[in-house]
Each structure stands twice: as structure tokens, then as C-alpha cells.
C-alpha positions in Angstrom: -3.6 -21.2 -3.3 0.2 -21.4 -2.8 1.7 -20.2 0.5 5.4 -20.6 -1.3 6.7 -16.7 -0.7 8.0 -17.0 -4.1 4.9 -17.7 -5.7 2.8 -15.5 -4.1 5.2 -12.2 -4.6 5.3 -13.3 -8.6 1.5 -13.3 -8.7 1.3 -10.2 -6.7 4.1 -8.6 -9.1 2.0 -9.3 -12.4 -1.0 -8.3 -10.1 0.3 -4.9 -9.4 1.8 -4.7 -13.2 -1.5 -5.3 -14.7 -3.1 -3.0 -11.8 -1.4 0.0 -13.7 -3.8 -0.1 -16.9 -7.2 1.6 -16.3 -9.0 -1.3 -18.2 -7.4 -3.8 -16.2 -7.9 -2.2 -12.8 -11.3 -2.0 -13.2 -11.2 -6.2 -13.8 -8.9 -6.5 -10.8 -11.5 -5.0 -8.4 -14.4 -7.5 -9.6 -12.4 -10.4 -9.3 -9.7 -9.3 -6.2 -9.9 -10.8 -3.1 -8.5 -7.3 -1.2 -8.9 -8.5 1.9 -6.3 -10.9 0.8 -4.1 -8.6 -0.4 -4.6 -6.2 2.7 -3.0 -9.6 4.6 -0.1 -9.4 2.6 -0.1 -5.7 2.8 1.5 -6.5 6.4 3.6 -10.0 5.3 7.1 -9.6 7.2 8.7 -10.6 3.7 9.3 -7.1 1.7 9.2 -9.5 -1.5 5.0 -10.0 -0.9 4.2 -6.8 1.0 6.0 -4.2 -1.9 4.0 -5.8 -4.4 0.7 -6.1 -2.3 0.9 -2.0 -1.4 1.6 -1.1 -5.0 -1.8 -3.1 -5.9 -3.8 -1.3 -3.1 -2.2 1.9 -4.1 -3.2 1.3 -7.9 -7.0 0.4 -6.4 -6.9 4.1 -4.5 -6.1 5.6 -7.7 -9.0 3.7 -9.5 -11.7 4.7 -6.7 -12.2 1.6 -5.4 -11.3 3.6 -1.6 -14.3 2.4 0.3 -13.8 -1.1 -0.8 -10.0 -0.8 0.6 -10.4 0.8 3.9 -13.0 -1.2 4.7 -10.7 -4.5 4.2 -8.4 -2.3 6.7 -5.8 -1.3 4.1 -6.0 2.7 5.3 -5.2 0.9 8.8 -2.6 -1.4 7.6 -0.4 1.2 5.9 -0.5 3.2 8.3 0.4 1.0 10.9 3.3 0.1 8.5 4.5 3.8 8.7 3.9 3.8 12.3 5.9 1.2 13.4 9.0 2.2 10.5 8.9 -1.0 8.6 11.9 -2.8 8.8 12.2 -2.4 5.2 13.0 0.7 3.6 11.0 0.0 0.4 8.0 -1.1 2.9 8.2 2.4 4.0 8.4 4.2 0.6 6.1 1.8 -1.0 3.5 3.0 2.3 4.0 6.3 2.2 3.5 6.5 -1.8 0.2 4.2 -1.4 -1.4 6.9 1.8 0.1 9.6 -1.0 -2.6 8.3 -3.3 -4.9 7.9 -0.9 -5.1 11.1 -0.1 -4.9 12.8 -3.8 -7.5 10.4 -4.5 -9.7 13.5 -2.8 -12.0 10.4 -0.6 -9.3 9.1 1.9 -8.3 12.2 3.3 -11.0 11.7 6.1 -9.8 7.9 6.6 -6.5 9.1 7.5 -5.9 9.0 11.5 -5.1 11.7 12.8 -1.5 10.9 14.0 -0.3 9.8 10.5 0.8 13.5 9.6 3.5 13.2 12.5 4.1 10.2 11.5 5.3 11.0 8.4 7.1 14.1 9.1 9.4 11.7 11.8 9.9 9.7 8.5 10.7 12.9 6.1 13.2 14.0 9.6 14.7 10.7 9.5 15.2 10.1 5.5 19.0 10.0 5.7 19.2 7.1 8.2 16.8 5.0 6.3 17.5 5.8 2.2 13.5 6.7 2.0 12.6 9.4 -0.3 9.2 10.9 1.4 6.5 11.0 -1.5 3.8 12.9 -0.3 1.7 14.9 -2.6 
């Protein structure tokens, strides 16, 4: 497997692409390493953690909750709102994958308890940082 940044946000990109279809999803989650992808949930280069987030986000959608949080990705995103990513579209791309976390109706109990305040520092803080708050 390549370790070129490049290559790895490209395959990530037609990951998360292909993560959108309900068919494909469901292929994704048999054949996904999301461990993996939890690891480059928390990459320092925006290009390969955007794409990574948008992938676990899809795999919320599709149910596949227990399979996430359990590789740490409920931990992982939050710790990436914790900490503010460096990145505004870390941020946005965090706060929209907890978002279907929680209207996914199973992760609203893996949620910290902290991460509400969290986000509202966030939704306070929106014009310094260019990150709309998408929170359903």
C-alpha cells in the first residue's frame, strides 16, 4: 500500500465518492479496512483526513456505527473538534460526520459528554474560522 499523500487522498476521494451509493456502501463495509481509515481520520494533511471523515460519515449513515466506534472513529472526530483542527474543512467535515452520527438514532449514546460544548464553542467561533456548524 502506498504511503505517497497523493495516492492515498485519491483513493480515499473515489472511496468516499463511491461510499455515497447505497449499493456500494454496503460493499465498502465488507471489504474496508476502517481501522485504516479511522488512522487517516486523524492524518495532519487535510487532503487524506477530509476524504477519510466523509467515508466514515457515509458508513454512519449506512449503519455500519458499531463497526466505526469500535475502530475509535466516534473518538477520533471528536477529538478533531476538540482540539479545533487546524483545518477549517477538518472541522466542518467532523462536525458533519458526528451530525450523522447522531441522526443515525445509534450514536447518540457514543457521543462524550463534553462534545455538545464543544461544538457550541465552534458554532460561537464560526466567523474566525469560515466553518458553517452542521448539526442536525
Amino acid at each position: 500500500m502506498s504511503e505517497d499523500p497523493e495516492v492515498v487522498s485519491n483513493g480515499l476521494w473515489a472511496l468516499a465518492f463511491l461510499a455515497e451509493d447505497r449499493v456500494a456502501i454496503k460493499h465498502i463495509q465488507k471489504s474496508l479496512n476502517i481501522a485504516r481509515t479511522v488512522e487517516f481520520v486523524l492524518s495532519p494533511s487535510p487532503s487524506v483526513a477530509v476524504p477519510a471523515i466523509r467515508i466514515v460519515s457515509s458508513l454512519f449513515s449506512s449503519g455500519a456505527v458499531v463497526a466505526v466506534s469500535a475502530a475509535g472513529g466516534v473518538r477520533a472526530l471528536q477529538e478533531l473538534v476538540r482540539r479545533f483542527a487546524v483545518d477549517p474543512a477538518v472541522t466542518l467535515e467532523a462536525c458533519r460526520a458526528l451530525s450523522s452520527l447522531a441522526a443515525s438514532g445509534n450514536g447518540k449514546v457514543l457521543l462524550e459528554p463534553g462534545i455538545i460544548g464543544d461544538l457550541g464553542k465552534i458554532s460561537s467561533s464560526t466567523a474566525d474560522y469560515g466553518v458553517i456548524l452542521c448539526v442536525r
